[in-house]
C-alpha positions in Angstrom: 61.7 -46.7 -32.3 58.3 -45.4 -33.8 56.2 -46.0 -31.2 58.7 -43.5 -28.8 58.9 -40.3 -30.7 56.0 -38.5 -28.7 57.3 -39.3 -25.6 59.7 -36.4 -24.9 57.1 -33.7 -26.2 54.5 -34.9 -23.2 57.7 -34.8 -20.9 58.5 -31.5 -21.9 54.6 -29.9 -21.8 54.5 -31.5 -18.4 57.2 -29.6 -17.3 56.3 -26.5 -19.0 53.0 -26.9 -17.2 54.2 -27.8 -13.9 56.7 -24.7 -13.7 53.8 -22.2 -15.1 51.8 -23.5 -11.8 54.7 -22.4 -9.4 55.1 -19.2 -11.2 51.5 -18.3 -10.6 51.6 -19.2 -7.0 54.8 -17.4 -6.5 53.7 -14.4 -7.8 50.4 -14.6 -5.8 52.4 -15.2 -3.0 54.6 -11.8 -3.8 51.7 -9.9 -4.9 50.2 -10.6 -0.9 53.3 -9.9 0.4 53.4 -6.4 -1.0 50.4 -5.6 -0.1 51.0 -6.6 3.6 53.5 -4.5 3.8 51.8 -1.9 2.1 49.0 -2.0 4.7 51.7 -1.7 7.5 53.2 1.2 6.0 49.2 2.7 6.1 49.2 2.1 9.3 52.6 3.8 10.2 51.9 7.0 8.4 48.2 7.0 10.0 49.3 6.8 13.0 52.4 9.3 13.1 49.8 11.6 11.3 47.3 10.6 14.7 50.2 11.5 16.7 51.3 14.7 15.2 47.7 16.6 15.1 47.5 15.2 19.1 50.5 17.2 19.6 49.7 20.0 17.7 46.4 20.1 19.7 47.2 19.2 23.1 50.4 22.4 22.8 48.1 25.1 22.1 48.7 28.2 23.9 47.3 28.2 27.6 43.9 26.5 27.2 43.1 27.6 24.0 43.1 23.5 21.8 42.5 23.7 18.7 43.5 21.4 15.3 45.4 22.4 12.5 44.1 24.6 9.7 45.7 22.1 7.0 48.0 19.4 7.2 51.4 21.8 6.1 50.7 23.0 9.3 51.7 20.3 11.5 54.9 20.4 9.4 55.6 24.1 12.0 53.7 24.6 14.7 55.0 28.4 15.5 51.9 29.1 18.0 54.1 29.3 20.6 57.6 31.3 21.8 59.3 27.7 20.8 58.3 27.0 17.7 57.3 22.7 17.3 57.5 20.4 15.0 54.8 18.0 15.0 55.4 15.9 11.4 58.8 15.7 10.0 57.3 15.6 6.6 53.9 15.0 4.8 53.9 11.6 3.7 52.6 10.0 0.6 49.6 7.4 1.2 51.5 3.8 0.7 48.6 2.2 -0.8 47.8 4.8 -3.8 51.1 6.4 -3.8 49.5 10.3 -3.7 49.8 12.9 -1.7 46.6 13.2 -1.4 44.9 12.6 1.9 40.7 12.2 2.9 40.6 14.9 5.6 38.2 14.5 8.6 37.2 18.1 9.5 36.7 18.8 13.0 32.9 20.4 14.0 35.3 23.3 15.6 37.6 23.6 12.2 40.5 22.2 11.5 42.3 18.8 10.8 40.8 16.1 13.2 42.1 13.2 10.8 43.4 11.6 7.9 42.1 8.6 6.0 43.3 6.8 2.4 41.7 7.2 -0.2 42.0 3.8 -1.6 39.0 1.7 -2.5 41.0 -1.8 -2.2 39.7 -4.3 0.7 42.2 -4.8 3.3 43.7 -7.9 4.5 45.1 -7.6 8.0 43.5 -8.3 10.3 43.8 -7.9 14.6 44.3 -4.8 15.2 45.7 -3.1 18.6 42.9 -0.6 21.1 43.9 2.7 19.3 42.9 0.9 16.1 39.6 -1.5 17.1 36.9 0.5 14.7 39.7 -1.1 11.5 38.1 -4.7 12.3 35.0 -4.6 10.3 36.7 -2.2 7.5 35.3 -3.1 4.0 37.7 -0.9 2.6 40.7 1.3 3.0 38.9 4.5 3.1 37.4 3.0 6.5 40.7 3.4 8.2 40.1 6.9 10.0 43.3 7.9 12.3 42.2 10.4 14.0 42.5 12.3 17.8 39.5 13.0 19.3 40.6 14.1 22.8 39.1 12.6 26.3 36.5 14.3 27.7 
């Protein structure tokens, strides 16, 4: 009976060990996940921003294309009789979680872009036409939605 009474400790650490491993690993696995989806989201808001100063450009008055002063202006675009509405809202960056915007100034004026201010290296990779200049990104600053129209 001696000779036993050290078994059941091993057991035990064993197991304590073995489930601290899959905790680790399932957090990792969670951690990734968030930040996946996190990059999606970037990618959403980019591109509806991309989308709204396209609009707001491309419905000037007559011939007269110009971007948007500031970005609370693609929120009503009253430059016309019927007044537009480019963005529903200004949307928070997903990956810091501010309000807070890099803008890309056109040479003309105006808003020609928006880009993240976050330092953090991106995971996703593959990225559709629109998006092509993302696949050598380093960081998430290098993600640049913005509308330059065709010549």
């Amino acid at each position: 009976m001696r000779r036993e009474s050290g078994y059941s400790y091993v057991v035990v650490m064993f197991l304590v060990a073995a489930l601290s491993l899959v905790s680790v690993r399932a957090l990792e696995n969670t951690l990734t996940a968030e930040r996946r989806e996190k990059e999606a989201q970037l990618l959403l808001v980019g591109e509806a921003y991309r989308a709204a100063i396209r609009s707001y450009y491309e419905n000037g008055d007559g011939s007269a294309k110009v971007y948007p002063p500031t970005l609370a202006d693609l929120l009503k675009d009253g430059r016309a009789s019927l007044i537009r509405r480019p963005l529903r809202k200004l949307y928070r960056d997903p990956i810091t979680g501010s309000s807070e915007w890099g803008i890309i100034t056109a040479e003309s004026g105006g808003v020609k872009g928006v880009f993240s201010l976050a330092n953090g290296k991106p995971i996703k990779t593959g990225f559709t036409q629109e998006q092509a200049s993302f696949t050598n990104a380093v960081r998430y600053r290098d993600w640049r939605f913005e509308y330059a129209p065709k010549p």
